[in-house]
C-alpha positions in Angstrom: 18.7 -38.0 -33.2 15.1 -36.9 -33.7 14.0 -33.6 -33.2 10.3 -32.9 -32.1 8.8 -29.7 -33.5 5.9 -28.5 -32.6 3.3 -25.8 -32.8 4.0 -24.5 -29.4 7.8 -24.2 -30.4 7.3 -22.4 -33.3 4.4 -19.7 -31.2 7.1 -18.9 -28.8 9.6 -18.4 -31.6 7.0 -15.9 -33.4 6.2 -13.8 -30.0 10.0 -14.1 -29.5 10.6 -12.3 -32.9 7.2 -9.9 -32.5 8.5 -8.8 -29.2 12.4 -8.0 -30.6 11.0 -6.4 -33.4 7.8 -4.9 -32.8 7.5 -4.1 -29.4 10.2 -1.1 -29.2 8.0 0.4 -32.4 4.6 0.2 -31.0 6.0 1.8 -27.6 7.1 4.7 -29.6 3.9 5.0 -31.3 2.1 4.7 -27.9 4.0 7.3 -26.4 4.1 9.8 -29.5 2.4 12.7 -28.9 -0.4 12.0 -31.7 -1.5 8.8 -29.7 -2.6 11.2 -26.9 -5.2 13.3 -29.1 -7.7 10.3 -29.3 -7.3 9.5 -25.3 -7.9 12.5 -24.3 -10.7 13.5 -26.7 -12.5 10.1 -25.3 -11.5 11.2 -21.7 -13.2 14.7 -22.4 -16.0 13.0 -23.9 -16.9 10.5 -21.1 -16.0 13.3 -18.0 -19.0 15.0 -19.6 -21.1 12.4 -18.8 -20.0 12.2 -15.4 -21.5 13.8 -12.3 -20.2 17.0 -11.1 -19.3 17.9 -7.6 -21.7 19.5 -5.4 -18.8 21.9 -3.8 -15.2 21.5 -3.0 -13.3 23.0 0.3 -9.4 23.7 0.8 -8.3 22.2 3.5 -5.2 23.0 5.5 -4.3 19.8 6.6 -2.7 16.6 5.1 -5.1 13.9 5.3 -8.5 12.6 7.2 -8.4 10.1 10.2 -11.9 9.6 9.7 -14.9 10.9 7.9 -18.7 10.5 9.0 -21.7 11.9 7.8 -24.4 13.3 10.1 -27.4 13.2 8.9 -27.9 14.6 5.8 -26.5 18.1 5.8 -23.4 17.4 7.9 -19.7 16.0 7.3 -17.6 15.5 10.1 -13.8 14.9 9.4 -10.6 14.5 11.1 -7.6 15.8 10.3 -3.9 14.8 10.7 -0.6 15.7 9.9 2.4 13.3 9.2 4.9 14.2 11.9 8.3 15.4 12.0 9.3 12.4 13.3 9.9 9.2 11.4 5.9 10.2 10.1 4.0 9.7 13.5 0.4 11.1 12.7 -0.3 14.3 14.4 -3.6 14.6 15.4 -5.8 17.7 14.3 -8.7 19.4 14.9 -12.1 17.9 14.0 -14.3 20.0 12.1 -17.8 20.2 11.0 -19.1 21.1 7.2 -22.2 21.5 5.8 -23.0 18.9 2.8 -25.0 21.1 1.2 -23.2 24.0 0.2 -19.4 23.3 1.6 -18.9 25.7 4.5 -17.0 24.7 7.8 -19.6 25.3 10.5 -17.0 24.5 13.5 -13.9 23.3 14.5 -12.6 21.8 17.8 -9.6 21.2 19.2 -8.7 17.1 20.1 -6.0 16.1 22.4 -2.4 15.3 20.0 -1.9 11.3 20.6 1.7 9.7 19.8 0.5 6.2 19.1 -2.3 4.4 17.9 -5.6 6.5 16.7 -8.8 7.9 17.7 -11.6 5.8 17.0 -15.2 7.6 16.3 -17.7 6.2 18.6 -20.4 7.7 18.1 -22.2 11.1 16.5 -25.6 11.0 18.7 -26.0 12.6 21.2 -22.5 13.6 21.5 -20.0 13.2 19.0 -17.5 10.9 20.7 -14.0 10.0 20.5 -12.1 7.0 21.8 -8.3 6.8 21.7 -6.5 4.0 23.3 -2.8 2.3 23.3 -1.2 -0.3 26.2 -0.9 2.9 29.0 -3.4 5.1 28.4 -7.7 5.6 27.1 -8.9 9.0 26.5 -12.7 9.7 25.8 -13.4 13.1 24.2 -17.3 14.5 23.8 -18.1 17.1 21.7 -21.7 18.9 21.2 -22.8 18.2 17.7 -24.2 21.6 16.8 -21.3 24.0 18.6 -18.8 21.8 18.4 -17.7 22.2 22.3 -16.1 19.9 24.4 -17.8 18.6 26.2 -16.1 16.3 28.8 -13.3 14.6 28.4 -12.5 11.1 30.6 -8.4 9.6 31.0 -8.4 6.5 32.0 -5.3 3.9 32.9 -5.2 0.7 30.3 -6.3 -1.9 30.0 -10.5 -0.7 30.0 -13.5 -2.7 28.8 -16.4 0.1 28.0 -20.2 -0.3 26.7 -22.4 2.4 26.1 -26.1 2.3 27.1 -29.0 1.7 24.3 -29.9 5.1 24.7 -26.3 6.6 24.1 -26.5 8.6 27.0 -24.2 6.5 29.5 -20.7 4.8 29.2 -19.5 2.6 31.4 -15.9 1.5 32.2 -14.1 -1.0 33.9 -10.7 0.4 34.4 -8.0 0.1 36.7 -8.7 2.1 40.1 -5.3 4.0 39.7 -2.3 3.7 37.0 0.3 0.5 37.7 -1.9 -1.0 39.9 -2.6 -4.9 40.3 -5.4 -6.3 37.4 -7.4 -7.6 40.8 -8.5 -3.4 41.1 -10.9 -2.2 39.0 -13.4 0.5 39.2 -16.7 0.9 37.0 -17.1 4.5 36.3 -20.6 5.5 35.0 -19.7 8.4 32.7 -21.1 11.2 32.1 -23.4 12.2 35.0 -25.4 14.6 32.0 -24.5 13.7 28.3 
């Protein structure tokens, strides 16, 4: 009975033996505390180099839905909550800050959605909201230097929606009233004034 030895055999035996051996060592050296004093001396080194930021704001919420910049002294974020149930996303206020030097110039009030999430449709030349699941659509539009509502449009699913070129008209397709057969639409041409 032959056996075949080869080079490959024997490098798996060696990495075998390094691992048994060695491994367990160079972890403890690794993990000792004089193997952090060169990290963190490089870290300190390199976060020198790096740029600073402009300004920093608490925030009292958990986490943004979305975050836009207007322009290029303006931030606008959304903020949510997880939910006391099972995590569901409760919906915030939105709120305006200045890029420049990290003040909130306004916040606004948004309608608290179960399901789904708002969508940001636009910024110009209202800041407007979109939220849609199987039952229901809700537009929200909101001045962009006072942050004021200002109109908000419910809808029954299922809609189909464009906005004009000039951002100043939506219109919808919707269902006439909730429940009602798919053969009764209406277009609505909202707002009259945006």
């Amino acid at each position: 009975m032959r056996h075949h030895f080869s080079i490959i055999n024997l490098g798996t035996f060696f990495i075998i033996l390094f691992n048994g051996f060695m491994f367990p060592g160079i972890i403890n050296v690794l993990a000792s505390e004089n193997a952090y004093n060169p990290a963190i001396v490089l870290v300190d080194r390199l976060n020198k180099n790096q740029p600073k930021t402009k300004w920093e704001a608490l925030v009292d919420f958990e986490a943004a839905d979305f975050i836009s910049f207007i322009g290029n002294d303006r931030v606008l974020v959304g903020s949510v909550q997880s939910g006391s149930k099972l995590g569901v996303p409760k919906y915030g206020n939105i709120m305006l800050y200045n890029s420049h030097s990290g003040k909130r110039v306004w916040s606004a009030g948004r309608t608290n959605i179960r399901k789904d999430e708002y969508t940001l449709l636009t910024t110009k030349p209202v800041i407007l909201l979109m939220y849609k699941n199987s039952k229901t659509t809700i537009f929200q539009a909101y001045d962009p230097v006072k942050g004021q509502k200002k109109w908000h449009l419910e809808l029954a699913s299922p809609i189909q929606f464009v906005l004009s070129g000039s951002l100043k008209k939506m219109y919808c397709l919707a269902p006439n009233k909730p429940r009602q057969k798919a053969d009764s639409y209406r277009l609505w041409i909202w707002p009259k004034e945006m």
